[in-house]
C-alpha positions as CSV (number, residue, x, y, z in Angstrom):
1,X,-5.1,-7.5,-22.7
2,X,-8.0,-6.6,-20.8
3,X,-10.1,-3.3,-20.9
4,X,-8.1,-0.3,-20.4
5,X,-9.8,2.5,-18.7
6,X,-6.8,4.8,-17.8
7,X,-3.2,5.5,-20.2
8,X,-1.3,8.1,-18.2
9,X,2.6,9.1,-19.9
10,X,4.5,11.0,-19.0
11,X,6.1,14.0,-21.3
12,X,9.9,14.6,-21.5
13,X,11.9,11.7,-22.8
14,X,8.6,9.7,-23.3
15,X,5.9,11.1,-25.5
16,X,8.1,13.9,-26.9
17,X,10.9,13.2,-28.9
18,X,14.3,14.4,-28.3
19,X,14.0,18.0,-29.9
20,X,10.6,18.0,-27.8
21,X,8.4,17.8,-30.6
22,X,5.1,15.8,-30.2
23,X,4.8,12.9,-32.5
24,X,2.1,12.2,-35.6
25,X,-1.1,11.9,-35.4
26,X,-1.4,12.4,-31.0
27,X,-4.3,14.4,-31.0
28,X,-6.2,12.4,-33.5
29,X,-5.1,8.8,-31.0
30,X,-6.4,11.2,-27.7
31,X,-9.5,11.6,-29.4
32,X,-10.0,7.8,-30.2
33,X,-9.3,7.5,-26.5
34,X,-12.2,9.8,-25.9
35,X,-14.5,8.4,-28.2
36,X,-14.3,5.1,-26.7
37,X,-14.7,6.5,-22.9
38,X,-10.7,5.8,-22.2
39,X,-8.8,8.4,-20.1
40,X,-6.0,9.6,-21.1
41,X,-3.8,12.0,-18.4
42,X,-0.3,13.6,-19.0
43,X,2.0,13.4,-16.0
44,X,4.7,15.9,-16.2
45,X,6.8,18.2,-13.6
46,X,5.3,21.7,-16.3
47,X,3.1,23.7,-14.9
48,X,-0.8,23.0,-15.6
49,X,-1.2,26.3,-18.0
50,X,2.3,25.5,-19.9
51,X,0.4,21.9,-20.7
52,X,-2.8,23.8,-21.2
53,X,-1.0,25.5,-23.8
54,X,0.6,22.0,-25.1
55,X,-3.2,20.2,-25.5
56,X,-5.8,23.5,-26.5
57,X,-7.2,21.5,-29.3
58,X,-8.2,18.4,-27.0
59,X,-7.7,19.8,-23.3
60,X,-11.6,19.0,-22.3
61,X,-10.4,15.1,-23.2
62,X,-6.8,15.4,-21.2
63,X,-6.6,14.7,-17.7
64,X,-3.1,16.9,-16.3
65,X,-0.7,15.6,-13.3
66,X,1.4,18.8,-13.2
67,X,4.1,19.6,-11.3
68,X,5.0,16.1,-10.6
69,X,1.9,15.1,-8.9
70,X,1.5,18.1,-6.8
71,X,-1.7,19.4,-9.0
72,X,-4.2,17.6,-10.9
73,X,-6.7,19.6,-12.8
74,X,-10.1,17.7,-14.3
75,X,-12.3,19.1,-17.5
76,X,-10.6,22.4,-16.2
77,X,-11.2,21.9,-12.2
78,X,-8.5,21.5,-9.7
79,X,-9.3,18.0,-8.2
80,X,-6.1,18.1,-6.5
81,X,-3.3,20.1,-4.7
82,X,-0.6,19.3,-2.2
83,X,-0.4,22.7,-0.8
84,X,3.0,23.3,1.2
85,X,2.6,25.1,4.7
86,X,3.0,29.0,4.5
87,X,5.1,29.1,7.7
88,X,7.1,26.2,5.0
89,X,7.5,28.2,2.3
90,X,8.3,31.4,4.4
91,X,11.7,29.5,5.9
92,X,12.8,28.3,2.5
93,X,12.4,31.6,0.9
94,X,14.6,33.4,3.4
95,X,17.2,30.3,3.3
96,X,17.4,30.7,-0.8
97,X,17.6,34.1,-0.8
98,X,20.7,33.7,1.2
99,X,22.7,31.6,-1.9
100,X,24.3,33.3,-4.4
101,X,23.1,32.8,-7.7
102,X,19.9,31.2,-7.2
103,X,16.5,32.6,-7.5
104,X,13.0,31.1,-6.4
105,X,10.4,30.4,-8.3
106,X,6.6,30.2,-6.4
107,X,4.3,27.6,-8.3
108,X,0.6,27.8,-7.3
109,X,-2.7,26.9,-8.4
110,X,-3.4,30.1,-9.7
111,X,0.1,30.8,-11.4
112,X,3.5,30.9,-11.0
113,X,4.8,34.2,-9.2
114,X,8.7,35.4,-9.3
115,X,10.7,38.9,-8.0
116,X,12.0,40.5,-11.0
117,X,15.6,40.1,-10.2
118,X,17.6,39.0,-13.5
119,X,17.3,38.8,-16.6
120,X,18.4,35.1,-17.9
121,X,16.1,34.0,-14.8
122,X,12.9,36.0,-16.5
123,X,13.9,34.6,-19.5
124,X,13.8,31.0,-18.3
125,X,11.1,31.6,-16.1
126,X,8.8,32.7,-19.4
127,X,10.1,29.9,-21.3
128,X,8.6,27.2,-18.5
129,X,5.9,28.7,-17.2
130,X,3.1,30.1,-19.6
131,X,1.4,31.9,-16.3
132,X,4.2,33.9,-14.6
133,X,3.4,36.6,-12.5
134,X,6.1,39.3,-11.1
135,X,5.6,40.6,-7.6
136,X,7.3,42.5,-5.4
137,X,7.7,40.0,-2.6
138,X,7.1,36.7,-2.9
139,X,6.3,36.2,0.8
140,X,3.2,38.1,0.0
141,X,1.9,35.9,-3.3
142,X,2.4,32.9,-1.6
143,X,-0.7,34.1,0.9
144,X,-3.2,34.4,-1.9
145,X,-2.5,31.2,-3.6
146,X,-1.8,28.1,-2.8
147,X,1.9,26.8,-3.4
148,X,2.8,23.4,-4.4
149,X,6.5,23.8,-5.0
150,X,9.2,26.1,-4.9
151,X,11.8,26.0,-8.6
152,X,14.8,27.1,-8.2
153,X,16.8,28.4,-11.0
154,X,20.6,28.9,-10.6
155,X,22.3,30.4,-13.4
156,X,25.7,28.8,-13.2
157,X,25.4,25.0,-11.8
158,X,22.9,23.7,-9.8
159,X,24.3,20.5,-8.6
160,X,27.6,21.9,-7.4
161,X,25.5,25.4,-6.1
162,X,22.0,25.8,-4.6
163,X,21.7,21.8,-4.7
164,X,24.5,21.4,-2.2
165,X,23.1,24.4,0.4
166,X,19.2,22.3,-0.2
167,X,19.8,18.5,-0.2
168,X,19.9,18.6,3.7
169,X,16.4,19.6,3.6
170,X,15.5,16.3,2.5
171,X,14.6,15.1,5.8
172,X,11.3,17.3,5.7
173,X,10.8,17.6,1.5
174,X,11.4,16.4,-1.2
175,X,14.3,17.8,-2.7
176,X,15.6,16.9,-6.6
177,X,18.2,18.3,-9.2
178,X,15.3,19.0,-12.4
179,X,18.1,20.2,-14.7
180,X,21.1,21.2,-15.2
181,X,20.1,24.6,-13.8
182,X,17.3,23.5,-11.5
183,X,16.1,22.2,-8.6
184,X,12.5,21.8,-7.0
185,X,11.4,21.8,-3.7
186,X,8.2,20.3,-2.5
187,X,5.6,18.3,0.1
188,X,7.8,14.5,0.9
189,X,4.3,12.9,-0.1
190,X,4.2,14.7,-3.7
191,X,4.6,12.2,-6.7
192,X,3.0,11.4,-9.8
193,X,1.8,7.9,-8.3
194,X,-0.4,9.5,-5.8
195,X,-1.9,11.5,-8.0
196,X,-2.4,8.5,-10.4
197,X,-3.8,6.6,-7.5
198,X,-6.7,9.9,-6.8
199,X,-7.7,9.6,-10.4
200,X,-8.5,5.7,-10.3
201,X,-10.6,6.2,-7.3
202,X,-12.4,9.1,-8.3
203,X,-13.4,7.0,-11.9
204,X,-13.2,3.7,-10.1
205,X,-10.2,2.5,-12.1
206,X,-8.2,-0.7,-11.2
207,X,-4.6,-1.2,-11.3
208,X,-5.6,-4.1,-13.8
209,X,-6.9,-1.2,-15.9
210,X,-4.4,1.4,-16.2
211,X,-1.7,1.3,-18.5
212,X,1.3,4.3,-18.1
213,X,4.7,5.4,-19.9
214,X,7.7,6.6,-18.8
215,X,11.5,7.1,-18.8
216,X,13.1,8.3,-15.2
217,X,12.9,7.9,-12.1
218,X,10.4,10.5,-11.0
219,X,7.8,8.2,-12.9
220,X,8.9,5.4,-10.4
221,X,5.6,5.4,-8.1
222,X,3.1,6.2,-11.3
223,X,4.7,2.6,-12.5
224,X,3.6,1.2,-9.5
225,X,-0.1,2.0,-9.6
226,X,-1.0,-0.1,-13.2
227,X,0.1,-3.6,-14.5
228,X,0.5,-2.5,-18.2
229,X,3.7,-0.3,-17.3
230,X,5.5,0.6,-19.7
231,X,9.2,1.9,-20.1
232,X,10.7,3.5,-22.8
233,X,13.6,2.0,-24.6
234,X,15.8,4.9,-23.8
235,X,14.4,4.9,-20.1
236,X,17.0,4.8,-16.9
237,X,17.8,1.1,-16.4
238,X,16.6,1.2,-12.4
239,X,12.8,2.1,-14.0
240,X,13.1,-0.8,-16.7
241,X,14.0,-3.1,-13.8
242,X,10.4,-2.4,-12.1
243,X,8.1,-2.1,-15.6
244,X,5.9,-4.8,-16.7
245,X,6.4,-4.2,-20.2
246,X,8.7,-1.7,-22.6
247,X,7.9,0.8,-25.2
248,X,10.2,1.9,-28.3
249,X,12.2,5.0,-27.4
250,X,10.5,8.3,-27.7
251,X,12.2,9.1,-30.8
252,X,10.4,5.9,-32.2
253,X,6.9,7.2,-31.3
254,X,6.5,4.5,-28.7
255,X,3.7,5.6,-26.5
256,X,1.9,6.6,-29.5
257,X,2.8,3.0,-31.2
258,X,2.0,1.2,-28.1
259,X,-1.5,2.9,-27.9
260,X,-2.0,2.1,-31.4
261,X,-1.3,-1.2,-31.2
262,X,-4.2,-1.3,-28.4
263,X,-6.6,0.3,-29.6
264,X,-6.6,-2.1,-33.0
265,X,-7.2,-5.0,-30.7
């Protein structure tokens, strides 16, 4: 194996287990990472103060992809955003607003901002996004802050509801079901590869270099951008197909395995 520079993973379904629980011993491997100059970046679709939250203890050695590649914050600095249009957002907000049962979400840089409309939406709202700020109109937040996606949360299905009056939008975004009750709206260049790609160059990281877990298909492009990929054991069969390498399931510890396993080499 040659010198690793970079280890990117994703979180759900990869380095948490199944009841989202991080496994043993993480925060003592991150800081072996750090002692020996290695980066080490989560990748995830949370917002960047919900994995803030996640990594206090060792957040100055973390470099976070959040929001599916739309933001990348460095030692604390945004490096990165993929800011959607306001003229964008403005559209999409009046066409949601328009389906029953659905209610928007605004994720920025600086927060996330939602109207106060209903109360298993707050709920849910709170429970993924540690900064959550309620406005009035969201038309009005999203022009003091700059918005890399649009969550929408519907509280009955979101496949058969706001999923079906969206999907046609997919000619100018990038529209995906994120849950059973969710689906996000964003820039068609946002994903997690990209951002991948905007670390190595800013550290002058090769593909040869980088090493990267994860277990569905929104990891596809991160796959792409490092010869040690790895896919989980319980990872969707289309990503297997395309990684170099696989990890035991989440449940198993695998990143954490895997990484061990290196770093006694």
């Amino acid at each position: 194996m040659r010198m690793i520079k970079l280890i990117a993973t994703d979180m759900d379904g990869t380095l948490l287990t199944s009841e989202k629980k991080f496994p043993p011993h993480m925060f003592n491997i991150i800081d072996q990472l750090h002692e020996r100059e290695i980066k080490f970046a989560v990748a995830s679709g949370r917002q960047y103060y919900t994995l803030l939250k996640d990594f206090e203890s060792v957040k100055d050695e973390v470099t976070f992809i959040c929001e599916n590649g739309a933001l990348v914050f460095d030692k604390g600095e945004n490096i990165f955003c993929d800011a959607m249009a306001y003229e964008d957002i403005v559209k999409l907000i009046e066409m949601i607003r328009q389906i029953k049962n659905a209610y928007p979400i605004l994720c920025g840089v600086e927060s996330a901002y939602i109207e106060d409309t209903h109360e298993e939406f707050n709920e849910n709202a709170d429970m993924y996004y540690a900064r959550c700020e309620r406005v009035d109109d969201l038309l009005e937040a999203a022009k003091r802050d700059r918005i890399c996606k649009i969550a929408i949360f519907d509280t009955e299905d979101a496949q058969i509801n706001t999923y079906m009056h969206v999907k046609h939008l997919n000619d100018s975004f990038k529209v995906s079901l994120s849950g059973h009750q969710w689906v996000d709206i964003m820039n068609p260049t946002v994903n997690k590869g990209e951002a991948m790609r905007l670390i190595q160059k800013k550290y002058n990281i090769s593909y040869d270099e980088t090493m990267a877990f994860g277990d569905y298909l929104n990891d596809y492009e991160m796959m792409q951008t490092c010869y040690y990929s790895y896919a989980m054991e319980n990872a969707h069969e289309d990503l297997k197909a395309i990684c170099n390498f696989n990890a035991p399931s989440n449940d198993e510890f695998g990143v954490i395995t895997t990484i061990e396993h290196f770093l006694k080499k």
